[in-house]
SEDOZA-870397 format. One record per residue (C-alpha): residue in three letters; residue number from 1; x, y, z. Coordinates in nm, 4 decimals. Layout:
N
+------+------+----------+----------+----------+
| resn | resi |        u |        v |        w |
+------+------+----------+----------+----------+
|  ALA |  NUM |        X |        Y |        Z |
...
+------+------+----------+----------+----------+
***
This chain:
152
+------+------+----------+----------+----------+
| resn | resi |        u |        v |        w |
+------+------+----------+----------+----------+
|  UNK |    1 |   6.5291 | -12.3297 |  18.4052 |
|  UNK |    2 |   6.3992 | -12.6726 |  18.2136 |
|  UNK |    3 |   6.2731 | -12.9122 |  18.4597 |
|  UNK |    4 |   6.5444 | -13.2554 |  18.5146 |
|  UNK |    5 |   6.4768 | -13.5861 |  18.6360 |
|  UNK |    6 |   6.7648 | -13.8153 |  18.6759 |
|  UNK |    7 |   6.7350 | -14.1514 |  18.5506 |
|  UNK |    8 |   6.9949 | -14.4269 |  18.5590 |
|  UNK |    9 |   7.0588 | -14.6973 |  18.2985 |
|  UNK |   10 |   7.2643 | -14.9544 |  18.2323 |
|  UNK |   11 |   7.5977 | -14.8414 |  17.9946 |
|  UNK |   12 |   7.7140 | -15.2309 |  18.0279 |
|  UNK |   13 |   7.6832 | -15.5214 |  18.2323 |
|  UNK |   14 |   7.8959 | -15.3710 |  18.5298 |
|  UNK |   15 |   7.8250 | -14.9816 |  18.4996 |
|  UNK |   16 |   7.5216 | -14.7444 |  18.5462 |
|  UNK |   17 |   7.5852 | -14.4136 |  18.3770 |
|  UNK |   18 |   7.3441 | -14.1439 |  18.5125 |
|  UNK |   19 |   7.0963 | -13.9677 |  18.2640 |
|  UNK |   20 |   6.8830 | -13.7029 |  18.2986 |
|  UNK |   21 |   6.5384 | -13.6278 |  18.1168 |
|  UNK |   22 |   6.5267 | -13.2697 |  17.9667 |
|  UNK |   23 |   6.1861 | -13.1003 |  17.8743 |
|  UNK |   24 |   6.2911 | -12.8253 |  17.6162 |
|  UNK |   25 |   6.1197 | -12.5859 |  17.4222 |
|  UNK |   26 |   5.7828 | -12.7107 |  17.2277 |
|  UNK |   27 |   5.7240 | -12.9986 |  17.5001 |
|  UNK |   28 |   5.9669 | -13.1945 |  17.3910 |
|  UNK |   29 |   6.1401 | -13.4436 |  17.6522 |
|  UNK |   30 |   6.4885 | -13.5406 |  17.5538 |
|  UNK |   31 |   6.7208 | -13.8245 |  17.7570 |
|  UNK |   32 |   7.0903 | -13.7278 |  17.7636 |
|  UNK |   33 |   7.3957 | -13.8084 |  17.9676 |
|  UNK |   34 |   7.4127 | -13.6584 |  18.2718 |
|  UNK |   35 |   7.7822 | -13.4028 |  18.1915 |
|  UNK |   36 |   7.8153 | -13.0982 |  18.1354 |
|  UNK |   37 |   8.1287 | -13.2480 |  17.9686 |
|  UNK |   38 |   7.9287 | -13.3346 |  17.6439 |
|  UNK |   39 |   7.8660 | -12.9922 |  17.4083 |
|  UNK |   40 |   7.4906 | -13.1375 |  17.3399 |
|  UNK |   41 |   7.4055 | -13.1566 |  17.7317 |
|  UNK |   42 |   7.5725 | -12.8552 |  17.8094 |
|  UNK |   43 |   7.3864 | -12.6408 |  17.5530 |
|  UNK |   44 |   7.0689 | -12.8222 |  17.6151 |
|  UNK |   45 |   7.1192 | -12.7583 |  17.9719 |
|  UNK |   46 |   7.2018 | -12.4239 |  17.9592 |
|  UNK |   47 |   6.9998 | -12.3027 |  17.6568 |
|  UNK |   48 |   6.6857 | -12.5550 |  17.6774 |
|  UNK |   49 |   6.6626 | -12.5963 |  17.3507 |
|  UNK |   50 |   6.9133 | -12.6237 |  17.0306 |
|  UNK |   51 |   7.0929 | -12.3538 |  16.8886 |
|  UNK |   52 |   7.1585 | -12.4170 |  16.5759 |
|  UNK |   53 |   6.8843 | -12.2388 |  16.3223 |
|  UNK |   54 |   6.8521 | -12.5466 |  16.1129 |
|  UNK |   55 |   6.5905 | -12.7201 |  16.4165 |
|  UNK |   56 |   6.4006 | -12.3465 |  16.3792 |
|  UNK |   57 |   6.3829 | -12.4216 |  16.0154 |
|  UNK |   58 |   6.2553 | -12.7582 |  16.0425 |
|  UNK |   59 |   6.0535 | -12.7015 |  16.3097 |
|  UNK |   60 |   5.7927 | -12.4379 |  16.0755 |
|  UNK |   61 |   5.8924 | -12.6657 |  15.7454 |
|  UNK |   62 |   5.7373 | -13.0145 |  15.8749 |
|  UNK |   63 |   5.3201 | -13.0039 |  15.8263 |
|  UNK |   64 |   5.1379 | -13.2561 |  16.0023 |
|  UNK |   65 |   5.1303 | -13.6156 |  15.8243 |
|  UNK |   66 |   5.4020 | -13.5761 |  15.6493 |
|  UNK |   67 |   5.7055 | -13.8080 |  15.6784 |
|  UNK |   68 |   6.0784 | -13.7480 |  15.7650 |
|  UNK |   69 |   6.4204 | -13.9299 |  15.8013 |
|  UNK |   70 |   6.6739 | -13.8255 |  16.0583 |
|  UNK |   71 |   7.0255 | -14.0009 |  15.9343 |
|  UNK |   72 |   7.2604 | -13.9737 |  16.2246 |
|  UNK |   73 |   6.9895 | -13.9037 |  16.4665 |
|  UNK |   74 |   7.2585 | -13.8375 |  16.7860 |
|  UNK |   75 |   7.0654 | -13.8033 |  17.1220 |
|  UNK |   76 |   6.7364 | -13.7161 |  16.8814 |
|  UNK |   77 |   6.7068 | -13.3535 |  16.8500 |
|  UNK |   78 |   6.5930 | -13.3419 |  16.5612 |
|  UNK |   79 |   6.3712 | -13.6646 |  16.5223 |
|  UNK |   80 |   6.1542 | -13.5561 |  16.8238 |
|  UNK |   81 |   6.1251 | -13.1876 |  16.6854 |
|  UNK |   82 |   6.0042 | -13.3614 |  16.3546 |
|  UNK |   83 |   5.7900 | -13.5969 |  16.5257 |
|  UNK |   84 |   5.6153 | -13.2864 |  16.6964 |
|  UNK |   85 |   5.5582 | -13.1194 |  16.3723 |
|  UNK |   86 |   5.4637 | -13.4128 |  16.2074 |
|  UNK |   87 |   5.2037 | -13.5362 |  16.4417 |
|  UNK |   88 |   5.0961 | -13.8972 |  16.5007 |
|  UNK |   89 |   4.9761 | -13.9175 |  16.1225 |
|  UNK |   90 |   5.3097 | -13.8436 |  16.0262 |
|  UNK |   91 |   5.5888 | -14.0959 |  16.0397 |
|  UNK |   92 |   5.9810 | -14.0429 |  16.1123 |
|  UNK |   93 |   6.2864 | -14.2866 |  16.0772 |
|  UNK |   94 |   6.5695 | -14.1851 |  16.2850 |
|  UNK |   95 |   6.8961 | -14.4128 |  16.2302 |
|  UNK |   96 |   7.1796 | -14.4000 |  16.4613 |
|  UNK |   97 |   7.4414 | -14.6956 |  16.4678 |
|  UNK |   98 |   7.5955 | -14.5959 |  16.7899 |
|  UNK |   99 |   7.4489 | -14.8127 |  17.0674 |
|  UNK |  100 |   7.4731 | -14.6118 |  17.3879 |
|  UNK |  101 |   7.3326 | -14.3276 |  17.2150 |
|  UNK |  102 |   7.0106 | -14.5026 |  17.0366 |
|  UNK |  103 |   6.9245 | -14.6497 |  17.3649 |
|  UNK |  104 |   6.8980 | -14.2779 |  17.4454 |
|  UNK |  105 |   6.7251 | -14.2431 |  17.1738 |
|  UNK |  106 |   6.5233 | -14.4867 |  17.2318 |
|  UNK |  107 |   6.3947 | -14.3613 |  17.6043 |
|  UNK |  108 |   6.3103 | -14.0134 |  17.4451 |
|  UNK |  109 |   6.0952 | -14.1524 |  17.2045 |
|  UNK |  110 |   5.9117 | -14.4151 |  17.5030 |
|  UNK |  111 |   5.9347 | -14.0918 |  17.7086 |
|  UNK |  112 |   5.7117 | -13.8514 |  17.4538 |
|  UNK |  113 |   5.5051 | -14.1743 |  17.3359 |
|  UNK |  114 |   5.5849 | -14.1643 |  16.9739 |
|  UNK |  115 |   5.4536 | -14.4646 |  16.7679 |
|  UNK |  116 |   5.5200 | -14.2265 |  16.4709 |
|  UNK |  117 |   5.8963 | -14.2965 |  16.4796 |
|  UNK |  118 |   6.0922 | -14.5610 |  16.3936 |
|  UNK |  119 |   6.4190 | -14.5967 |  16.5425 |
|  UNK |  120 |   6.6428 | -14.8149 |  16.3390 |
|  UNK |  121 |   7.0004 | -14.8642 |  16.4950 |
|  UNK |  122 |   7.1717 | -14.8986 |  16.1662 |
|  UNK |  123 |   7.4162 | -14.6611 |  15.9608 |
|  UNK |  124 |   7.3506 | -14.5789 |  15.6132 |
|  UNK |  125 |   7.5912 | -14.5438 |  15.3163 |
|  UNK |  126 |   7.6084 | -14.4412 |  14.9719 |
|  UNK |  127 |   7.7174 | -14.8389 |  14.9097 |
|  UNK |  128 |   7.6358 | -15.1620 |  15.0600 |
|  UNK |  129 |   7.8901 | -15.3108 |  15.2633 |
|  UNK |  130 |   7.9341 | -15.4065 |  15.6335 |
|  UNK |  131 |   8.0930 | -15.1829 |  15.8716 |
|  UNK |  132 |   8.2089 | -15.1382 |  16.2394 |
|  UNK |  133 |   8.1686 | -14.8421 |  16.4444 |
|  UNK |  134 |   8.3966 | -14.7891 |  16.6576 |
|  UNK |  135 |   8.4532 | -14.4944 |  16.9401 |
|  UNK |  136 |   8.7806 | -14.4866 |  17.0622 |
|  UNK |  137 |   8.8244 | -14.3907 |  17.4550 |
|  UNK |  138 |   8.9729 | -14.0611 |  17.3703 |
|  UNK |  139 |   8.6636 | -13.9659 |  17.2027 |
|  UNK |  140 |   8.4225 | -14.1083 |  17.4468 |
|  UNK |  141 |   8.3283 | -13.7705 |  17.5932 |
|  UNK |  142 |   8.2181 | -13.6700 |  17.2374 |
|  UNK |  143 |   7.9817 | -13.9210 |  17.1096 |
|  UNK |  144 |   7.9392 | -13.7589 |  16.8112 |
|  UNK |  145 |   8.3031 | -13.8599 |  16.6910 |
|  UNK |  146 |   8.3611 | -14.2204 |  16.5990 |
|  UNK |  147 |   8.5532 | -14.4012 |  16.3375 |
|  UNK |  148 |   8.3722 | -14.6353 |  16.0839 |
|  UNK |  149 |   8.5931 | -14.9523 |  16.0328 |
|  UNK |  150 |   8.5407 | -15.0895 |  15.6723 |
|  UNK |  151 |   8.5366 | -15.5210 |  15.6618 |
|  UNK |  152 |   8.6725 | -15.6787 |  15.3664 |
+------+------+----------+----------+----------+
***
């Protein structure tokens, strides 16, 4: 079983949503919400590490000092498995629009001391433009989901 420690932050001004600090396979400490609800804390959880062979892949691809960029980079799976590989001569930018979730971010990277990645709390696009994201309360429990909202 993966050692937890259960952290609390703030989700707003008037709520504390618990979190819990995940070391998985390779060393590698991840923050998450603390449900089983969510598919990524569940598997994590249960599995300690990701399933998916695509981290495996990365993972041997990545030599150290090379540089990476993690579009979408979610709870940071694969930005801290990169910034392993890479090493502190390498250098990864991880964007991921969705607040709650970069803060997350955010604590896994303070938690492993990366300086080699830079978190950037924008999304990306194959245009310029300015857009909203927006997670409707349905789809709360699935932070992947969320609906970009196109201005003007």
């Amino acid at each position: 079983m993966c050692p937890i420690q259960t952290l609390f932050r703030y989700a707003s001004d008037t709520a504390m949503t618990p979190t819990i600090v995940l070391t998985l396979d390779h060393d590698i400490s991840v923050v998450v919400p603390d449900s089983l609800d969510l598919i990524t804390c569940y598997v994590l959880q249960e599995q300690e590490d990701w399933f998916e062979d695509e981290i495996k892949f990365v993972r041997k691809l990545l030599q150290p000092g090379q540089r990476a960029i993690d579009i979408g980079a979610n709870y940071g799976l694969f930005t801290l498995s990169m910034a392993k590989s890479l090493g502190p001569h390498g250098h990864v930018w991880a964007f991921e629009p969705a607040s709650s979730t970069a803060a997350l971010l955010a604590q896994s990277i303070a938690h492993n001391r990366y300086d080699h990645i830079t978190l950037d709390r924008r999304a990306l696009s194959d245009h310029e433009g300015t857009a909203q994201l927006s997670l409707k309360e349905t789809l709360i429990k699935s932070p992947r989901c969320g609906e970009i909202v196109l201005r003007g």
